[in-house]
Each structure stands twice: as structure tokens, then as C-alpha cells.
C-alpha positions as CSV (number, residue, x, y, z in Angstrom):
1,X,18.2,-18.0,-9.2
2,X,17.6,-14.8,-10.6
3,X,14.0,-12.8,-9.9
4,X,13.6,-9.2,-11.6
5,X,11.1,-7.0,-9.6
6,X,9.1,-4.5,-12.1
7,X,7.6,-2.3,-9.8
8,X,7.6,1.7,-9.6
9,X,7.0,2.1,-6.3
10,X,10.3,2.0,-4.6
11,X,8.9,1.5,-0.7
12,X,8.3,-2.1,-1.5
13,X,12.2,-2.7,-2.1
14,X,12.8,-2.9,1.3
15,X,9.9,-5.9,1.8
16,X,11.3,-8.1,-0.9
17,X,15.0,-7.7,0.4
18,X,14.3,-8.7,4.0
19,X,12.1,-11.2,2.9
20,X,14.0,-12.9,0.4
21,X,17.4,-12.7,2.5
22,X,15.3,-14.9,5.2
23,X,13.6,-16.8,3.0
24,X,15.4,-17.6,0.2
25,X,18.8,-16.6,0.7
26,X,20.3,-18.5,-2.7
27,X,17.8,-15.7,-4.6
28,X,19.0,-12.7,-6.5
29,X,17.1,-9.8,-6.8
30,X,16.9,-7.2,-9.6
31,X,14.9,-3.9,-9.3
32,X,13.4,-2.1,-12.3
33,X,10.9,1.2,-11.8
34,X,10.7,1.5,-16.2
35,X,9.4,-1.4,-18.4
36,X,12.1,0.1,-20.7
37,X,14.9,-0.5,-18.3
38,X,13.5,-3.9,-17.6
39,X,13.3,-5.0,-21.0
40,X,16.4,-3.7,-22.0
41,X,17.8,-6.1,-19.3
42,X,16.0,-9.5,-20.4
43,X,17.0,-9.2,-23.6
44,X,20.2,-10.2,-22.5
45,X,19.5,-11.8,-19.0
46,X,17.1,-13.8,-18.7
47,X,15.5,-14.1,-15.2
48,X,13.9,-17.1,-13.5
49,X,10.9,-15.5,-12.6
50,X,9.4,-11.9,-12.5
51,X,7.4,-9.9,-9.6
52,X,5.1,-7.5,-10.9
53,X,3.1,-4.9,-10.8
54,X,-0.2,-4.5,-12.2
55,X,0.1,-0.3,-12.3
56,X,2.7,-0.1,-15.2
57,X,2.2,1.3,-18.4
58,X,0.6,-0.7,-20.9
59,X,0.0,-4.2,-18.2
60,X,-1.5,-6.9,-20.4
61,X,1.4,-5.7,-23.1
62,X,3.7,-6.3,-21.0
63,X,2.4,-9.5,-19.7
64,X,2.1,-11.1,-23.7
65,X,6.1,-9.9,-24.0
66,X,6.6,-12.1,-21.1
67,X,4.4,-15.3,-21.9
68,X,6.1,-14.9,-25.6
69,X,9.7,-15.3,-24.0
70,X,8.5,-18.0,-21.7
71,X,9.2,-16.2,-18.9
72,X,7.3,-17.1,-16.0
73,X,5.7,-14.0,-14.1
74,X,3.8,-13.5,-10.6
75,X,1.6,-10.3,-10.5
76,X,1.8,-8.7,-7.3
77,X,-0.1,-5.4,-7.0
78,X,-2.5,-3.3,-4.7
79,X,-5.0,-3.5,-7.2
80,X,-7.7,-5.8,-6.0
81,X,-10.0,-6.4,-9.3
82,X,-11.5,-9.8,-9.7
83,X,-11.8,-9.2,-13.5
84,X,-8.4,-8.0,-13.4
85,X,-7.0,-11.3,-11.7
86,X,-8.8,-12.9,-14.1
87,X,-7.7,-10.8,-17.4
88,X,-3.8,-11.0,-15.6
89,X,-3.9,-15.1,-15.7
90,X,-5.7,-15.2,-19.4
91,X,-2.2,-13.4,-20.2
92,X,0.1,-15.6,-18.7
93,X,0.2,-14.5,-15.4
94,X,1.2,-17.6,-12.8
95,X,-0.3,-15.9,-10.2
96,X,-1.9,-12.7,-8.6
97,X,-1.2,-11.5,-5.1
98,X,-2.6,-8.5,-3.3
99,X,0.0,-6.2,-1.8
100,X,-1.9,-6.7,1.5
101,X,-1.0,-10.6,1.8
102,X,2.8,-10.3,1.4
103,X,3.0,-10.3,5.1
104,X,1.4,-13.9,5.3
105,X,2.6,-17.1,4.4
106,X,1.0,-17.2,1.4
107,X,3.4,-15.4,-0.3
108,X,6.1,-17.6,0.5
109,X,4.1,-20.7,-0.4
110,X,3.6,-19.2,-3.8
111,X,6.4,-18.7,-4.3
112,X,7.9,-22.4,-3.3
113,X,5.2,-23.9,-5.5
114,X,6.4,-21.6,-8.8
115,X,9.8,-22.3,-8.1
116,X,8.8,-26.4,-8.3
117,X,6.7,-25.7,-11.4
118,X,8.7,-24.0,-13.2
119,X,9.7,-26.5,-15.7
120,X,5.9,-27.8,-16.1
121,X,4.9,-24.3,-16.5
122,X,7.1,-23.5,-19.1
123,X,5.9,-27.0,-21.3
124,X,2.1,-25.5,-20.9
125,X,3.2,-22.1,-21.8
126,X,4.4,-23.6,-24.5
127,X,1.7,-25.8,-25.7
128,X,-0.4,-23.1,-25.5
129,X,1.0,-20.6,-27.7
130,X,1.7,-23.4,-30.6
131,X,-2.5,-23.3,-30.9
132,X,-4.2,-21.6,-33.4
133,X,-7.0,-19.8,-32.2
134,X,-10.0,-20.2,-34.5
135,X,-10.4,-17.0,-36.9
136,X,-13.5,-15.9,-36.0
137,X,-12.6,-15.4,-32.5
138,X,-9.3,-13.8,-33.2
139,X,-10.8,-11.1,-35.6
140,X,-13.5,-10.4,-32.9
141,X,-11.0,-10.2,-30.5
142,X,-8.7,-8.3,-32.3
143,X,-11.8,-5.7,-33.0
144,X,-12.3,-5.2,-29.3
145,X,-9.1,-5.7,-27.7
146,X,-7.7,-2.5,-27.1
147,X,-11.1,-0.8,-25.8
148,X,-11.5,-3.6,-23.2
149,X,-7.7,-3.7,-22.3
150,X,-8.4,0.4,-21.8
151,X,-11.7,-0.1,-20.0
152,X,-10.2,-2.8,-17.7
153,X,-6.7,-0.6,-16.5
154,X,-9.5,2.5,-16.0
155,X,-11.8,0.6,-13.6
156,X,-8.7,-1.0,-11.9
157,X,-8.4,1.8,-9.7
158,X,-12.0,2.3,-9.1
159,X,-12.0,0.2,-6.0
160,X,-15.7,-0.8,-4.5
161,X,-14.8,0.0,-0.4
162,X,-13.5,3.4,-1.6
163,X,-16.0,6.6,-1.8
164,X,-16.3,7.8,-5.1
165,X,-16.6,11.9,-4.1
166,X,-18.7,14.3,-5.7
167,X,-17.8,18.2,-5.8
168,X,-20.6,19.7,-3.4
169,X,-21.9,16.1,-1.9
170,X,-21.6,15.8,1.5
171,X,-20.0,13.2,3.4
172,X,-19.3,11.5,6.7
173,X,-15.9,10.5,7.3
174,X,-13.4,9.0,9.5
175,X,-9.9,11.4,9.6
176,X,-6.8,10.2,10.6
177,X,-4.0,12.6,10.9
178,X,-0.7,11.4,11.4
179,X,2.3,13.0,12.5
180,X,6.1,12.1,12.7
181,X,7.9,15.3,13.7
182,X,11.8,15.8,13.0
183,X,14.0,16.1,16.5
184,X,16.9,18.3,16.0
185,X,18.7,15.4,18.8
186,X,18.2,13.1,16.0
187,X,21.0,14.8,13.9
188,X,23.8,13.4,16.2
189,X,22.8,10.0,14.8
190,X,23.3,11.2,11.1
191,X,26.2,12.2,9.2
192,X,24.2,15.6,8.2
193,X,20.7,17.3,8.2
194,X,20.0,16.2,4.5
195,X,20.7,12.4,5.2
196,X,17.8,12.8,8.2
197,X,15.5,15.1,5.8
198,X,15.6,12.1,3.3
199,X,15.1,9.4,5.8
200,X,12.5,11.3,7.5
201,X,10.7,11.6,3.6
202,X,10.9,7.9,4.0
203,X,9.2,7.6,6.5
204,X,6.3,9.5,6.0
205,X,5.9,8.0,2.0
206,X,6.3,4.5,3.8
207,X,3.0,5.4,6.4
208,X,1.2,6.5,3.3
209,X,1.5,4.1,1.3
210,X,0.3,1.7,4.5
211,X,-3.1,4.0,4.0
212,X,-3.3,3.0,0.8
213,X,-2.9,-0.3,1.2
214,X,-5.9,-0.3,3.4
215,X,-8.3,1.9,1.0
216,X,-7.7,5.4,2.7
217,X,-7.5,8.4,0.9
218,X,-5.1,11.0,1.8
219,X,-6.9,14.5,2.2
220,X,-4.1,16.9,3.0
221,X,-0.4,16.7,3.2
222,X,1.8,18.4,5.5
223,X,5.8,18.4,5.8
224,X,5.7,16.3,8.8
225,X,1.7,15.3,9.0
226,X,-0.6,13.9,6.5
227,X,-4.7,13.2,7.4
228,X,-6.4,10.6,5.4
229,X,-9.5,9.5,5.0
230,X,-11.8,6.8,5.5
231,X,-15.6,5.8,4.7
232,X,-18.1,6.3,7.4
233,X,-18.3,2.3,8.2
234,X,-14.6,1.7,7.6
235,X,-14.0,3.2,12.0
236,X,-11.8,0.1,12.2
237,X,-9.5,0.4,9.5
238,X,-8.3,3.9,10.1
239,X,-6.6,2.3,14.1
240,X,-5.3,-0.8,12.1
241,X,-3.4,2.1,10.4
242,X,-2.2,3.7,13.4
243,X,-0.9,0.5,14.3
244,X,0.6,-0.7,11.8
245,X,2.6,2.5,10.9
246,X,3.8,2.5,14.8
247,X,4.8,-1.2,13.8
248,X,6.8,0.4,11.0
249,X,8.4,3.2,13.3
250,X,9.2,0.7,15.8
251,X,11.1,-1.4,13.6
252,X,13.1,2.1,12.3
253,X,14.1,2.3,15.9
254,X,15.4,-1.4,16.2
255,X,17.6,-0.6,12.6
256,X,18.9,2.9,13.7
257,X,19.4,2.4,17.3
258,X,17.4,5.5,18.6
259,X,15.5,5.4,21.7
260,X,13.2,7.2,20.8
261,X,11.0,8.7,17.6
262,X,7.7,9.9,18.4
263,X,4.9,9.7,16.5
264,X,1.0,10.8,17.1
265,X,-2.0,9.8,15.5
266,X,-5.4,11.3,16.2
267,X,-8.8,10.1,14.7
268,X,-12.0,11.8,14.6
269,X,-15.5,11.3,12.5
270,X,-17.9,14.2,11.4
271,X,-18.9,15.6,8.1
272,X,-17.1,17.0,5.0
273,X,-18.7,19.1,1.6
274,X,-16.5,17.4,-0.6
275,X,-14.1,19.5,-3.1
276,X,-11.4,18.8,-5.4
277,X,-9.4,21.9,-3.3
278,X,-9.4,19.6,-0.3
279,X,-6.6,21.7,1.9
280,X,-8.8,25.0,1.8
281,X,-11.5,23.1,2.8
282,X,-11.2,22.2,6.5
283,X,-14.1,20.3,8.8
284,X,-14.1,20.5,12.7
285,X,-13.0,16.9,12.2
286,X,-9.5,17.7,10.5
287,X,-8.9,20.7,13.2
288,X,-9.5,18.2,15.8
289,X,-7.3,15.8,14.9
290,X,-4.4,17.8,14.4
291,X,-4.8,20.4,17.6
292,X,-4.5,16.9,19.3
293,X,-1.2,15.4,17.4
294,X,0.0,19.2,18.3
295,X,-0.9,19.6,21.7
296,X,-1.8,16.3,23.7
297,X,1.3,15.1,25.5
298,X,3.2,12.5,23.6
299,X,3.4,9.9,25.9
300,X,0.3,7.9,24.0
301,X,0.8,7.7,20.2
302,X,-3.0,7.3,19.4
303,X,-6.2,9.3,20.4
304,X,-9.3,8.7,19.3
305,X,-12.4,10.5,20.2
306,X,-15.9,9.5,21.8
307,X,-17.4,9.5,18.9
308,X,-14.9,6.7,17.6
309,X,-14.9,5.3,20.9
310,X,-18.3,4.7,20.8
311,X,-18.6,2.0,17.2
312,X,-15.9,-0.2,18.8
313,X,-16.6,-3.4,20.1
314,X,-16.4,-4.2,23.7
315,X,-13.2,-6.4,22.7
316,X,-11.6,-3.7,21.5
317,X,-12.7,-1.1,23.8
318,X,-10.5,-2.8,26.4
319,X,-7.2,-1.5,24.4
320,X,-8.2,2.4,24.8
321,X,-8.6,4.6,28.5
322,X,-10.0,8.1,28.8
323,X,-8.3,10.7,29.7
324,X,-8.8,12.7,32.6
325,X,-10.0,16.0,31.2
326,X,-12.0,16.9,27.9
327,X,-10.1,18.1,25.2
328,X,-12.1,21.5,23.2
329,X,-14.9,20.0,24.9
330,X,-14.3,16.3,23.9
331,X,-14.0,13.2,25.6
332,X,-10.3,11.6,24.5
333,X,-9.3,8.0,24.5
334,X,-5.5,6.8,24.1
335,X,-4.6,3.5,22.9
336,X,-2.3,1.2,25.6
337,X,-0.2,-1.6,24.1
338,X,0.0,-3.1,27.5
339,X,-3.5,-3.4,28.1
């Protein structure tokens, strides 16, 4: 069985390759970053099913191309829009998946059920197109199409949970800085200092795009330290972060047999003018976090401040200690895995 994967965002490769050897080892896999590329492919292979994602140029275009050549096709984006789940199946979509459920079961049991369908799928699909649609609807849909199509890929990334800033506004926010320093005792595991230059640009795109996934914002980025940002409520999401990039790192260490690769997250609330120049524009928040990833010894990977401390739960207060002396005047907590 052959799946194409139309997706420009190359971190995800690594996801569908693991799971698919596990899952489905019969499976073979196809990646495409260009919907020129792709197309260029199917018009003389034909796959079994197509993974996509919602952020290409032109979408619901590319969606109709697909339903025409009865190819059956799974959106699977970061984009969570109802009306664009909805707008994704009116086109022939079999299904829509968020980005942030590929690590459940649900993927996989999508995927089982379109592999079993396929045949009934394609009989519908078919059906469907031989119908006339009525005129009247077809010239008032024709009239409006292309607005609402551009309306509807605009709002996509307009996503409710995320602060829409305003130059001047003021803001509280949660900052998380992360930082994943290069080791010059790294380089005896590498063939040369470019190969660990690239891997370590890896590594740092791959904890971004973890940020993203969970509606943060990043505010500044550094060669080997990014902060992002979170809304004021949203004090839980920036450690679910921290621990699922650690997650990440960890599982680096198991592939490349290193004993050790440090990483250091600090987070910190407090208040922010915001402005479209956001590296000149530094909070006591931002210098906080990252005089802590700088200085604090390593032997903790997460701080978090009282402020922070404070919003958790009792549940998950139990997971974080104080430290024994203030840091510039503030109380420090550090996160312990085996607590």
C-alpha cells in the first residue's frame, strides 16, 4: 500500500516513519513539501491514500483535484477550525485529525477504518460527483466561492486560545525560555562540527514546533535559546512544554547513545507593552528566565518561579521543590521526575 504525505513541514517526517514502521509495516511512504511535486507524482502513481495538510497553498483546490481522481485523502493539520473541518469533509476529505492527537490511538484507528473503507468510499465518491447540483445553487455558489474559500484559509490561523496582540496594549504573559546549548564533547560522537550544527538546528525547530502545537507563541529566538509565550490563564501549558520537549531530548539520547545533552527551561509570568519589534523589547519576565537557563546549575532541567508556583494545583505542586536560596530576589522551584 502506498500513502503520499503532502506536508511542508519536514519535523513531522520523523512521526509518520516510526509510526508506520510499528504500525503498519507493509506501508510505503512518500513525502512531498510542493503540491507541484506531488501532483507531478499522481499523475503517474497513484497512491492508496493521502496525509495532508490543511496549510498548503490553495487547500480546498487541492482537496477537489483529489476527490476528482478518487483518491481518498485524510487531513491532518495543526489547524483546529470547526468550520474548517467542516469545509475539509464538504470537499472530500475522509477525515480531519489535529496534529496534537497523532500520539493517541486515534490516529491509528483512523487509519485501520479508511484502510477497510476504502472500496465503499470510493463507490460514494463516486455517486456523488455523477449528481447534478441544481443551477441555482451552483451559480450562487460559484458567485461566492472564492471570497469564502479566501475568508476561511485567513481565519484558519486565527486560533481562539491564542492572544490576538495589539501594538502599545499591555499584556500579562507566561514566558518560557528554553535552552539546548551545543557541548564541544559532543563532536567526538559526530563525523564533523557541521553534521552536530545541523542536528542541533533540529533540535531546536523540533521544541518549537512542540510550542506551537500547544498555542505558544515564540517571542524571541536565539542560536541555542528561544522564549515563547503563553496567555495569562494558559500557566499549565507552558510545563506540558517543558516536558514534552525533555520527552523529545530524551529520546535523542536513546538514538545517539550520548549520556548526556542538557537542556534548561525557565518559566516566569509578568507583564509585556506589546510590539511588533519583540527582541528590543525585553520585560523583567524574559531577563528572568534566561539569567536562570544561564546561571542555575543544570542538574534540574525546569524552574519555575513563585509566581508560577503559586496557580498550580496541590496535585501538581507535589512534582516541584524550592530551592534553597532566592534567585535576584525570587523564590525558585525545580521540577523532579522522581517525585
Amino acid at each position: 500500500m502506498n500513502i503520499f504525505v503532502l506536508d511542508p513541514d519536514q519535523s513531522i517526517d520523523d512521526f509518520y516513519k516510526n509510526f508506520f514502521r510499528v504500525e503498519f509495516p507493509k506501508v510505503e511512504l512518500r513525502f512531498f513539501r510542493s503540491t507541484n511535486d506531488f501532483f507531478d507524482t499522481i499523475s503517474y502513481l497513484k497512491p492508496d491514500l493521502v496525509l495532508t495538510e490543511f496549510e498548503i497553498p490553495n487547500p480546498f483546490n487541492v482537496f477537489n483535484q483529489l476527490q476528482s481522481n478518487q483518491i481518498c485523502f485524510i487531513v491532518v493539520s495543526r489547524i483546529f477550525s470547526e468550520r474548517i473541518i467542516v469545509e475539509s469533509l464538504k470537499h472530500g476529505a475522509y477525515d480531519y485529525i489535529h496534529k496534537s492527537n497523532l500520539k493517541f490511538d486515534y490516529f491509528k484507528n483512523i487509519l485501520i477504518r479508511a484502510f477497510l473503507d476504502l472500496p465503499r468510499w470510493q463507490k460514494i465518491n463516486t455517486e456523488c460527483l455523477s449528481i447534478q447540483t441544481f443551477p441555482e445553487y451552483q451559480k450562487y455558489d460559484e458567485s461566492l466561492k472564492n471570497l469564502a474559500l479566501e475568508s476561511l484559509q485567513t481565519s484558519a490561523n486565527i486560533d481562539p486560545t491564542i492572544p490576538v496582540f495589539v501594538e502599545g496594549k499591555t499584556y500579562i504573559l507566561n514566558f518560557l525560555t528554553v535552552r539546548i546549548p551545543i557541548y564541544p564533547e559532543l563532536l567526538s560522537y559526530f563525523v564533523a562540527e557541521e553534521e552536530l550544527q545541523r542536528m542541533h538546528a533540529e533540535w531546536l525547530k523540533k521544541a518549537i514546533n512542540i510550542i506551537e502545537q500547544l498555542n505558544g507563541i515564540i517571542w524571541i529566538r536565539k542560536s541555542d535559546a528561544f522564549t515563547a509565550v503563553f496567555p495569562q490563564k494558559d500557566y499549565l501549558r507552558p510545563i506540558l512544554a517543558s516536558l514534552e520537549i525533555k520527552a523529545y531530548i530524551v529520546q535523542v539520547l536513546s538514538n545517539l547513545d550520548i549520556s548526556e545533552l542538557k537542556i534548561l527551561c525557565a518559566i516566569e509570568q509578568g507583564s509585556v507593552v506589546y510590539s511588533k519589534d519583540k527582541e528590543n523589547l525585553y520585560t523583567e519576565a524574559i531577563n528572568l528566565t534566561y539569567h536562570i537557563v544561564e546561571r542555575l546549575p543544570s542538574q534540574y532541567y525546569l524552574y519555575i518561579t513563585e509566581n508560577i508556583y503559586k496557580m498550580l494545583d496541590p496535585r501538581t505542586k507535589k512534582y516541584f521543590f524550592k530551592e534553597e536560596n532566592p534567585f535576584e530576589g525570587r523564590a525558585i522551584y525545580h521540577f523532579e521526575y522522581i517525585s
